[in-house]
C-alpha positions in Angstrom: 0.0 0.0 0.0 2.5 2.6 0.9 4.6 1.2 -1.7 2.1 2.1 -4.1 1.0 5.5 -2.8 4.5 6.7 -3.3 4.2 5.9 -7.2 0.9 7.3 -7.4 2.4 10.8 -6.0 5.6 10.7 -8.2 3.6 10.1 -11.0 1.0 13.2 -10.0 4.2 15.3 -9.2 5.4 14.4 -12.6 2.5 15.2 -14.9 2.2 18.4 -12.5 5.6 19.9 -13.2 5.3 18.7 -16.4 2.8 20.8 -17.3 4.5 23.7 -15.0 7.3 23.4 -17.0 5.9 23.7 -20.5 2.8 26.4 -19.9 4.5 29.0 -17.5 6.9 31.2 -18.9 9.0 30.9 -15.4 10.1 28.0 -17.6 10.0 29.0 -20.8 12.8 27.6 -22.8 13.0 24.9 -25.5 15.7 22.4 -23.4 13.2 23.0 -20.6 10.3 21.5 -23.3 11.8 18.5 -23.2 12.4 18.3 -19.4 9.1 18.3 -19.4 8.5 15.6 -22.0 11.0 13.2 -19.7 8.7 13.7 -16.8 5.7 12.6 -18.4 7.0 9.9 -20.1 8.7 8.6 -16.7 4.9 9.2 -15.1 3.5 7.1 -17.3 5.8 3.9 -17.7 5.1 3.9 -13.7 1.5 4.5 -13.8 1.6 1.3 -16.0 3.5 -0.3 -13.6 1.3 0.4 -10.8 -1.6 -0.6 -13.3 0.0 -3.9 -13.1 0.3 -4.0 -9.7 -3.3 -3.6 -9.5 -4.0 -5.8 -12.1 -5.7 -3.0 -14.0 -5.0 -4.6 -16.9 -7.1 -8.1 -16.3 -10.0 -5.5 -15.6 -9.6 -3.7 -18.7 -7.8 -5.4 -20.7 -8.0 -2.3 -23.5 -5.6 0.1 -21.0 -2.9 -2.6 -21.9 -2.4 -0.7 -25.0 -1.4 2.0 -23.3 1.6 -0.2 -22.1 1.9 -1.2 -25.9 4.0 1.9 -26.6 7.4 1.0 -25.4 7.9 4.3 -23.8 11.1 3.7 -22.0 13.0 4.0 -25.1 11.7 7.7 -24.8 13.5 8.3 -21.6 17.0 8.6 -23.4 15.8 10.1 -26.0 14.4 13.1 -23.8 17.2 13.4 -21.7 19.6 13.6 -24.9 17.3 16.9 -26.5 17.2 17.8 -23.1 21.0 18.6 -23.1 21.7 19.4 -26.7 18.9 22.3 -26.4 21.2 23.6 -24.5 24.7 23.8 -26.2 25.3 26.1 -28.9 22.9 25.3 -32.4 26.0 25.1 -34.6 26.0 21.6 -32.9 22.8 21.4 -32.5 21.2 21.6 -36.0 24.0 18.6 -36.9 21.9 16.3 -35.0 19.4 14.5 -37.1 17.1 13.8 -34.0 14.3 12.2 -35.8 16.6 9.5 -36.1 16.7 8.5 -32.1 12.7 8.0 -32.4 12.8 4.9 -34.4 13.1 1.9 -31.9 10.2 3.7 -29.8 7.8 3.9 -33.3 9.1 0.2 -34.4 8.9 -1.2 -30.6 5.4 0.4 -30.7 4.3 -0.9 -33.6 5.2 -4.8 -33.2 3.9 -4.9 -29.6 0.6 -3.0 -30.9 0.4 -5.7 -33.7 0.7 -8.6 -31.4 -1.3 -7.4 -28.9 -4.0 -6.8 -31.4 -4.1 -10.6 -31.8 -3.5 -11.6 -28.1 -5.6 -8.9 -26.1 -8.2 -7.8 -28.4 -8.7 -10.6 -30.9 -8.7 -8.6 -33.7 -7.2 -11.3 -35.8 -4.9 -14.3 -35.6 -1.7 -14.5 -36.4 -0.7 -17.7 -38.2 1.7 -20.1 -36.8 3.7 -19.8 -39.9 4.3 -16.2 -39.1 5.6 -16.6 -35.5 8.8 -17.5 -36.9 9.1 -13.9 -38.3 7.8 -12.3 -35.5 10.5 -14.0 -33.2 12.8 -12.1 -35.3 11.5 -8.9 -35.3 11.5 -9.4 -31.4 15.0 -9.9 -31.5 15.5 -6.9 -33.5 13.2 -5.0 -31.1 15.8 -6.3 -28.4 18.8 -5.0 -30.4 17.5 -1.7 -30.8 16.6 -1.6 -26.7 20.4 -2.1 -26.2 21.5 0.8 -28.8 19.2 3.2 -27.8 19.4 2.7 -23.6 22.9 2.2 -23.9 24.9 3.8 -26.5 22.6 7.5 -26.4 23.1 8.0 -23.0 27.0 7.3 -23.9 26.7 9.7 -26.7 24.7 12.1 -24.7 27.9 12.4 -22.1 30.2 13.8 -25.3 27.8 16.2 -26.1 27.5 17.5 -22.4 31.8 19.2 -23.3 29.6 21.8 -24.8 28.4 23.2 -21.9 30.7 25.9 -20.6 28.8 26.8 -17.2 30.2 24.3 -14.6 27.6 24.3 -12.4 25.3 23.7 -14.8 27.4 20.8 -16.7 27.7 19.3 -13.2 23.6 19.0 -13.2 23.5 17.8 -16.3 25.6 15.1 -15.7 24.0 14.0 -12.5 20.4 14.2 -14.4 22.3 12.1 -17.2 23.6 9.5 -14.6 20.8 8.5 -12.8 18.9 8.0 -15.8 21.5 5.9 -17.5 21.7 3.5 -14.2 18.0 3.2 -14.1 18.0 2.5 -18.0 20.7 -0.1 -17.4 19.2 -1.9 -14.6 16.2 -2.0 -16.5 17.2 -3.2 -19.2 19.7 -6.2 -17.9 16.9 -7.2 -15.5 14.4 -7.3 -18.7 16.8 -9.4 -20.9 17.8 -11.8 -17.9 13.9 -12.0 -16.9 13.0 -13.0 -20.5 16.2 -15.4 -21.3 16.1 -17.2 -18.2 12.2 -17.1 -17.7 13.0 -15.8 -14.0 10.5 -13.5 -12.0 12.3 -10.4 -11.6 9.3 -8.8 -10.2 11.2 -7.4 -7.3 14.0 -5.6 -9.2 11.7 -4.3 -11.3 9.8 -2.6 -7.6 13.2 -1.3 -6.7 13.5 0.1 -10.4 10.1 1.9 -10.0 10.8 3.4 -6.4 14.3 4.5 -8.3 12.3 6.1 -10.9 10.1 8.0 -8.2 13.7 9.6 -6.8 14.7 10.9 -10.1 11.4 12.8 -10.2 11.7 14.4 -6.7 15.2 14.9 -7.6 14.6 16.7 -10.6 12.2 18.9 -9.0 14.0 19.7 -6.5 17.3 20.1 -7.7 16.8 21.3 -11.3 13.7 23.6 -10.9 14.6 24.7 -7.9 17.5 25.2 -6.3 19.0 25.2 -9.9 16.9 28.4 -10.2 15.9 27.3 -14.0 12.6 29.3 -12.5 12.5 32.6 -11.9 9.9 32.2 -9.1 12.1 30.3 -6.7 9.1 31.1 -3.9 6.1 29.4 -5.6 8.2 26.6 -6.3 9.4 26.2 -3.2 5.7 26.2 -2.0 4.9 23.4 -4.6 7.6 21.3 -3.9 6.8 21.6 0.1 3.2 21.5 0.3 2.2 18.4 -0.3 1.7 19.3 -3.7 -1.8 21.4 -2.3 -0.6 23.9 -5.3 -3.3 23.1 -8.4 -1.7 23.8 -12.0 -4.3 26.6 -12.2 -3.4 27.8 -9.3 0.3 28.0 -10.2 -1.3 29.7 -13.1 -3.0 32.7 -11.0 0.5 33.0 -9.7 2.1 33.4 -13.2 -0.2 35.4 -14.5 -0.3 38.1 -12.1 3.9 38.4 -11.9 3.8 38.6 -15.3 1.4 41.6 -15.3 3.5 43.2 -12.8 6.8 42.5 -14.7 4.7 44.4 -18.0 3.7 47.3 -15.4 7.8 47.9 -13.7 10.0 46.7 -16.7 11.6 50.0 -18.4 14.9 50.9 -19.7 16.2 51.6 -16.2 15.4 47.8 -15.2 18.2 46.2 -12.8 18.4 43.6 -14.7 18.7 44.9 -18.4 20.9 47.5 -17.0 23.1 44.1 -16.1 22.8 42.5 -19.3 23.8 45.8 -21.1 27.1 46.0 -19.2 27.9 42.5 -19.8 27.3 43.4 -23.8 29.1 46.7 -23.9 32.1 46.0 -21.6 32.5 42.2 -21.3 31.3 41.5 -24.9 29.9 38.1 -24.0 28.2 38.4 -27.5 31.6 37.5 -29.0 31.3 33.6 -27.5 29.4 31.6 -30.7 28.0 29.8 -27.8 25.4 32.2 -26.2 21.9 31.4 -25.9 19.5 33.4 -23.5 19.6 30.7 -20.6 23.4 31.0 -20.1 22.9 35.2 -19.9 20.0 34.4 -17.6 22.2 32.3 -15.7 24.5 35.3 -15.2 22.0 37.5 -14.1 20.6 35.0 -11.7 17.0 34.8 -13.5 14.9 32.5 -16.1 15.5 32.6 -19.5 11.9 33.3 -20.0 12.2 36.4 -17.5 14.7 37.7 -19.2 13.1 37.5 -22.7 10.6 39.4 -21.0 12.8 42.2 -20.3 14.3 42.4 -23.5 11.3 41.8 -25.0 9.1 44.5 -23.7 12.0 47.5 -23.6 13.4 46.8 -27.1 10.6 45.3 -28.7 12.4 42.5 -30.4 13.9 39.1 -29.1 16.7 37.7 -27.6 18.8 36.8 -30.5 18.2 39.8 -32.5 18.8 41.8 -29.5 22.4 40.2 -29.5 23.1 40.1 -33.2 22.4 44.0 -33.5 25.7 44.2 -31.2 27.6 41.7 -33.3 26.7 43.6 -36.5 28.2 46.7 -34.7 31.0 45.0 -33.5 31.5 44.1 -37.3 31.0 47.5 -38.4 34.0 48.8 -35.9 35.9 46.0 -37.2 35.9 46.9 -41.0 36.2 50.4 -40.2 39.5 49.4 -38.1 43.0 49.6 -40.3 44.7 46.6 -37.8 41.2 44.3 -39.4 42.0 45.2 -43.3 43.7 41.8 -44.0 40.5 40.0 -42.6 37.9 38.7 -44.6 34.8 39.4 -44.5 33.7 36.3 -42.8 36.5 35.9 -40.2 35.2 39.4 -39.2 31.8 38.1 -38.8 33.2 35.3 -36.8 35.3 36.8 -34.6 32.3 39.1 -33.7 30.2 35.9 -32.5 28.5 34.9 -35.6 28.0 30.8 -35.9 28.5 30.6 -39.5 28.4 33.1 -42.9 24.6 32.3 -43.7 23.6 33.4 -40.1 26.5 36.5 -40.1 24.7 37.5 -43.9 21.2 37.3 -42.6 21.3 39.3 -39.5 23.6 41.8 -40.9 21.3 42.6 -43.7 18.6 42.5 -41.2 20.2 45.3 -39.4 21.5 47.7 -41.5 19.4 46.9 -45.0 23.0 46.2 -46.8 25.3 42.8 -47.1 28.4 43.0 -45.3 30.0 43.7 -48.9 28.1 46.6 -49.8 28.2 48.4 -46.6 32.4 47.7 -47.1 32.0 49.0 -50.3 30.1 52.3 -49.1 32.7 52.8 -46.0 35.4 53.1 -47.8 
């Protein structure tokens, strides 16, 4: 019983925060999109554990489709967008991330094909086909072992691209306990179904694992990691017994956010901040920046301070940044030491990813290419 309670309130803490997570802006950022999407998908392969437990399942035997969809292979998957959403795009966009999808859809689609026979009766499978589907079962087996073991792997070498130690020591915490549950999973899974052994107890020990990395990632990542802005209300909905309703988290949002509209101006604390760090650090120079390592620096959210930039410039983030890049090029071509640099090497050296990106927002700016406003300098 108590056993069971405790997965029943990870699981609500998890579709909770989930939601949190992806519909206030105290959140808003796109790595943060798919913190969210790890939570729910480790709420629901526990809620169908505990629909096991309860043997759910025997009384309606249709939820067992809901166990169909391997979602476990998700759980990497998450955790890997999780951490490249927040490195620099340059290696980013070289990630074809559709790719890491495919044992979750093929898993999905076998066990939904079989169960189709064996749960609701749909059809029969011949005999004669079993042979095949024995195969594509070991397949589905070989695909478990890539994607639990080897993303996880591949998601530690992309975590060098985070420069913010504290936040690459998170990361790789988040990244560990998830690749120990995975592992343990999975090598209790294979032995259970080799060996025909009841493994029903490693697999309780699993799910009570699973709760911690919920409570952990609350606790740790939304708040003490300040990826909120609201460290209060958090605080509150982490230690009240989760009393705090999603709309009434929403009340909360909702009227900060009208008071952020009503105090943010020009002389803001916190743009006055970011305007030093432009002008006298030149953090814009590092290819690297995204809003939630400035927001980091300020010691708010990322979605707080698109807010601010928001609302007293009237444009976004990255624009905000380029515009000082494109003037940091202009300075550059204008400078005699700089005449034996290209074009491009200027762009980069000013903290433009690549020529396409330098091109674009440069002609954005000023309404000329970098080679005509050269041209019209001289």
């Amino acid at each position: 019983m108590i056993y069971t309670t405790l997965l029943n309130i990870a699981i609500f803490q998890g579709i909770v925060l989930g939601f949190v997570i992806l519909k206030s802006s105290l959140f808003n950022s796109n790595s943060n999109k798919y913190l969210a999407y790890l939570l729910f998908t480790l709420s629901i392969v526990l809620l169908n554990y505990v629909f096991e437990l309860q043997e759910v399942f025997k009384s309606y035997p249709l939820l067992c489709f809901i166990d169909a969809f391997d979602w476990i292979f998700l759980l990497p998957v998450f955790t890997f967008l999780f951490i490249i959403n927040r490195i620099d795009d340059t290696v980013k966009n070289r990630q074809k991330t559709y790719l890491y999808y495919i044992p979750f859809f093929y898993n999905s689609i076998l066990s939904i094909g079989v169960y189709l026979d064996i749960k609701a009766g749909i059809y029969k499978i011949p005999e004669s086909f079993m042979y095949l589907i024995n195969i594509l079962r070991m397949v589905q087996l070989l695909l478990a072992v890539i994607i639990v073991l080897f993303l996880p792997l591949y998601s530690y070498f992309m975590i060098k691209h985070l420069k913010d130690p504290q936040e690459k020591k998170w990361v790789i915490t988040l990244l560990t306990f998830m690749y120990m549950l995975l592992v343990f999973w999975l090598t209790t899974y294979m032995v259970g179904w080799f060996f025909q052994l009841d493994v029903s107890s490693i697999m309780s020990v699993l799910g009570l694992s699973a709760t911690f990395v919920i409570h952990w990632t609350a606790y740790i990542g939304i708040y003490k990691y300040k990826l909120a802005k609201n460290k209060e209300a958090i605080f509150n909905f982490l230690n009240n017994d989760l009393a705090i309703s999603p709309s009434d988290f929403q009340i909360i949002d909702n009227n900060t956010i009208e008071e952020y509209r009503e105090t943010i101006t020009a002389d803001n604390l916190y743009f006055q901040k970011l305007e030093l760090l432009c002008r006298n650090e030149h953090i814009y120079t590092d290819s690297t920046l995204n809003r939630e390592k400035v927001a980091e620096q300020l010691d708010i959210s990322a979605g707080y301070l698109s807010q601010i930039v928001n609302i007293i410039t009237g444009d976004n983030f990255a624009n905000y940044i380029n515009k000082y890049r494109v003037e940091a090029v202009k300075e550059m071509i204008s400078n005699p030491e700089y005449e034996n640099y290209n074009l491009l090497a200027i762009g980069l050296e000013s903290g433009f990813t690549s020529k396409t990106t330098f091109y674009k927002a440069f002609k954005k700016v000023m309404g000329l290419t970098p080679n005509e406003y050269k041209n019209t300098s001289k």
